[in-house]
N, C-alpha and C positions, 0 to 999 in steps of 0.2 A: 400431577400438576396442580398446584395453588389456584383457586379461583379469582378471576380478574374481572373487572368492568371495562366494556369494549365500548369506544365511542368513534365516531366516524368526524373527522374535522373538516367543516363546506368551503375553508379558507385559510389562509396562510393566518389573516389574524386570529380568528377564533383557534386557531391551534397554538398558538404563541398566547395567548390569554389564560386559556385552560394549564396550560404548562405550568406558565407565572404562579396560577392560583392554587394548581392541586401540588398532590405531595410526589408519591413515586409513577411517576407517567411514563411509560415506553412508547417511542413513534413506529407505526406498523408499515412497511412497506412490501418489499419481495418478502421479508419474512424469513428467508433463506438461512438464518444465521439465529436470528430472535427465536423462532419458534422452534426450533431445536437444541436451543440454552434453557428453555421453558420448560420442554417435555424432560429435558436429563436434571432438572430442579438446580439449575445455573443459576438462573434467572427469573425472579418471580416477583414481577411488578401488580401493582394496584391495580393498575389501569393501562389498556392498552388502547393508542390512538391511531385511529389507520386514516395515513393521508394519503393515500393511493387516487382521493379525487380534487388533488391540490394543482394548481395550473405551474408543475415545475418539471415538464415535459420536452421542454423546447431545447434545441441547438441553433444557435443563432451565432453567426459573426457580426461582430461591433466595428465600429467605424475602425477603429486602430489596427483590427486584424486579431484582434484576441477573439479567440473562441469562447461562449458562453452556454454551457449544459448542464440544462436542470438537473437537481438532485433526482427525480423521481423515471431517470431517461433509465432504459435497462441497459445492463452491459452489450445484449445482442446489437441492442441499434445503435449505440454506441460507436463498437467495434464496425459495425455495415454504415456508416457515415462517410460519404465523399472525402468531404472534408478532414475529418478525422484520418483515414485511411490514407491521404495526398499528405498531410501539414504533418501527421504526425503515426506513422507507421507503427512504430516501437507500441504504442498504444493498441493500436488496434489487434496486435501478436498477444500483445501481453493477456490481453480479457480474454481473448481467444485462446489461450492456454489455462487459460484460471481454472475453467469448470466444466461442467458438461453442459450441452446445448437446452439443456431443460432448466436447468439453475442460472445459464445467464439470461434467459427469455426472463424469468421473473425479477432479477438480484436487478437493487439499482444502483445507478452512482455513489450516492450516499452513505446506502447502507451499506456498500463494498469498505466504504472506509473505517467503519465501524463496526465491520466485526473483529471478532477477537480471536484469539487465540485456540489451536488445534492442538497444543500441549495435553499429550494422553493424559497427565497428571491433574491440568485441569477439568479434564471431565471425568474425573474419576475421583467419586467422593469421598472412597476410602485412604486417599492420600492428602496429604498435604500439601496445597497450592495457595501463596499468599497471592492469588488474582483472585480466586474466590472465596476464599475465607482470609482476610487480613489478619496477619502473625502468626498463623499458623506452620510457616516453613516452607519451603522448597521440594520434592521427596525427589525433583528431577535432578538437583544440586545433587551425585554423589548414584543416582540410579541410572536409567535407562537416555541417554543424550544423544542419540545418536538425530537426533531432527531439530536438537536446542542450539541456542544461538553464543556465535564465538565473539558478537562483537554488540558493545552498549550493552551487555547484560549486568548486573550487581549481584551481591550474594543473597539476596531476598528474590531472584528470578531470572532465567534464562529462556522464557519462552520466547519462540521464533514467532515475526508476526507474517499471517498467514497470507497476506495482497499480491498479487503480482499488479494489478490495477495501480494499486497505489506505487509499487516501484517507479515505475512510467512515470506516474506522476510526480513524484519529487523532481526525474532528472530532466522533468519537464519546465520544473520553476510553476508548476502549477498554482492555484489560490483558491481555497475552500471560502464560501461567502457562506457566512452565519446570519440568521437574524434572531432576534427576542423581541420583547414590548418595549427594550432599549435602545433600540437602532438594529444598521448591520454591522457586522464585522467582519472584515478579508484580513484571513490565515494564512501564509504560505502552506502547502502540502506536506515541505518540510518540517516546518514545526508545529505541526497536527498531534501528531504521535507522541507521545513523552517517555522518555527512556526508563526501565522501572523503578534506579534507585530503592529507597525503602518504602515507597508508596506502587508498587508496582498494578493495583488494583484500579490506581487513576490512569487509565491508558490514552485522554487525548487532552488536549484543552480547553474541549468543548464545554462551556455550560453546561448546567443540569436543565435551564430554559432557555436554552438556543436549539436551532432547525438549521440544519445543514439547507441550505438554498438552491446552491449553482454551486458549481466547479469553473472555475477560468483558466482558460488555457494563454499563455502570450504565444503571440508570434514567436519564433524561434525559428530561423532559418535553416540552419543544421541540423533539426527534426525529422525533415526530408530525407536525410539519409543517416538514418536509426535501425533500429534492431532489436530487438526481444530474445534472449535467451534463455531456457528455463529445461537446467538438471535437475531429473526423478526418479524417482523408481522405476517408477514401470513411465510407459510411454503416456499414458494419460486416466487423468483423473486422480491425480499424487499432487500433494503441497508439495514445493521446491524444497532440495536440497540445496543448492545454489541457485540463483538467476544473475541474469545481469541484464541491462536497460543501460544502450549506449547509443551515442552521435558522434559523428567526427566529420569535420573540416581538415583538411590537407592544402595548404598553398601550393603552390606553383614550382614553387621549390623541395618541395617532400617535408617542412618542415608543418607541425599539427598548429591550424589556424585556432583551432577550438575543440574541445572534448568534454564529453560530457557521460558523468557514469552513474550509477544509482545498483544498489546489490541486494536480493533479496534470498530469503532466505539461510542466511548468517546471520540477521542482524534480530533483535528484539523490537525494532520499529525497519520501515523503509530507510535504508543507508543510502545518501549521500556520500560518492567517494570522492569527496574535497581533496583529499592528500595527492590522489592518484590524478585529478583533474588538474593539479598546479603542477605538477611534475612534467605531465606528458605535453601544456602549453610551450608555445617553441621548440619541441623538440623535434626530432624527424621522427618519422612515421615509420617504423622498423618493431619486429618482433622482439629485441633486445629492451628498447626504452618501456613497450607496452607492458613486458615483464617486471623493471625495475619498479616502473610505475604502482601495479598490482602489489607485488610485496610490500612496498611503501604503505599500500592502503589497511593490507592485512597484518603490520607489523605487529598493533595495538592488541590482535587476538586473543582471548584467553579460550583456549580449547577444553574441552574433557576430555574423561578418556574415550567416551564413544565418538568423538564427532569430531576428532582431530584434523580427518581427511578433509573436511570442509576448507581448510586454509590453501591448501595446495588446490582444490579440486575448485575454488573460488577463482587462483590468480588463476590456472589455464586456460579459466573460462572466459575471464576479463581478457585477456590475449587472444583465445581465438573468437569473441566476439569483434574486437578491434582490427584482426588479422582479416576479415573477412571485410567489413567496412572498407577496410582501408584498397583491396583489393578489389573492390565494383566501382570504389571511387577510380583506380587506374583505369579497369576497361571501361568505362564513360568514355 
């Protein structure tokens, strides 16, 4: 491991100053992701800043009903939030499938959104991965895919990104609040993430001197009756093969008030299934349209040869996350 200077930040602004002024600064939290990109020589910053005693702790609700949670909240209490747990279910499943009970006691909001990728290739320095060494190639384009991603990938990268947290969040309509010595900025969740194109090494659209602040959650009433799904290998402690992060609303009449999807582990960032969400609007709530719907979303796929099942093993899952939904909504 590279030698690094460790500073400890007493405040939001002395951290945002220091940032402004130094050159390559990493922010230190759970650590969970950083210090393990450090030790395999991923990641070998100047200076490491640990703001583990910054006041961005809180979960608060705001007059409007949006939820507001510190960056610095761990996925545990997170996931064990009233709130969180009532308003927004799928969330609370989702962290709670992420990791194991000792990685979310420390991981926090934040950092959950900013790790990176679990592509064997990337951590493996005798290959070639243009997330860590830019231009140097793909070695998973054409090798071992069976865990790389069918959808938003380019020919410069197919790595899957590894959140179920942030699944949730997008199909949440969630909003990352940044700050710098420039003001704040509110991100949607959805477009956090940037897809890799031929810069696949710029994974969000964070600043190099912005601090992930709060996470905002909006009201969203059909949260309520949400869901977290997540295929793996084994039963736990495996990144997804597939997940899915869904809500549904059903009128009166069986026909779908509102739907709402988000897919992980196909995608090279958190997927938004827009396509599948317009389809399935007005339509009845039948195992038939949830289907059309899915393939709809998965048309765009570009498979390999290892990981072709993902397509199929995607829409099932989209259907019987929805088949179930749709089914606690009847016996209500």
């Amino acid at each position: 491991m590279k030698s690094f200077s460790y500073l400890s930040a007493p405040d939001v602004g002395t951290a945002l100053r220091t940032i402004a002024d130094s050159g390559d600064v990493k922010f230190l939290a759970g650590g969970t992701n950083l210090v393990d990109l450090m030790r395999e020589g991923i990641e070998h910053p100047e200076t490491l800043m640990d703001i583990t005693r910054l006041p961005l702790t809180g979960i608060e609700e705001l007059p409007d009903g949006t939820i507001r949670v510190g960056a610095l909240v761990t996925n545990s209490r997170l996931a064990a939030d009233p709130l969180i747990r009532t308003r927004y279910p799928v969330l609370a499943q989702a962290i709670l499938l992420g990791a194991s009970a000792q990685l979310r006691n420390m991981a926090t909001v934040g950092g959950n959104l900013m790790q990176r990728t679990r592509c064997m290739y990337f951590y493996d320095e005798a290959s070639a991965c243009n997330k860590r060494a830019p231009g140097s190639g793909c070695d998973a384009i054409g090798g071992f895919s069976r865990g790389s991603a069918v959808l938003g990938a380019s020919e410069h990268c197919i790595a899957t990104h590894p959140s179920d947290m942030a699944v949730a969040l997008v199909m949440l309509d969630a909003v990352v609040e940044a700050e710098s010595v420039h003001g704040v900025r509110r991100i949607p969740v959805a477009d956090f993430h940037r897809l890799p194109g031929d810069t696949p090494h710029i994974e969000t659209v964070l600043a190099a001197a912005e601090l992930i602040t709060a996470i905002e959650l909006p009201p969203v009433p059909a949260a309520a009756h949400s869901r977290y799904r997540k295929v793996r290998d084994r039963a736990s402690y495996a990144f997804a093969l597939v997940s899915v992060a869904a809500a549904l609303e059903v009128a009166d009449d069986g026909r779908i008030a509102e739907a709402r999807l988000a897919l992980g582990g196909v995608a090279t960032k958190p997927w938004r299934a827009r396509i599948a969400e317009e389809l399935l609007l007005g339509a009845e709530a039948t195992d038939e349209n949830f289907a059309r719907a899915a393939a709809a979303e998965l048309a765009p796929a570009l498979p390999r040869s290892g990981n072709a099942f993902k397509i199929d093993l995607a829409q099932r899952t989209v259907v019987a996350v929805l088949r179930t939904l749709n089914a606690e909504r009847s016996a209500s």
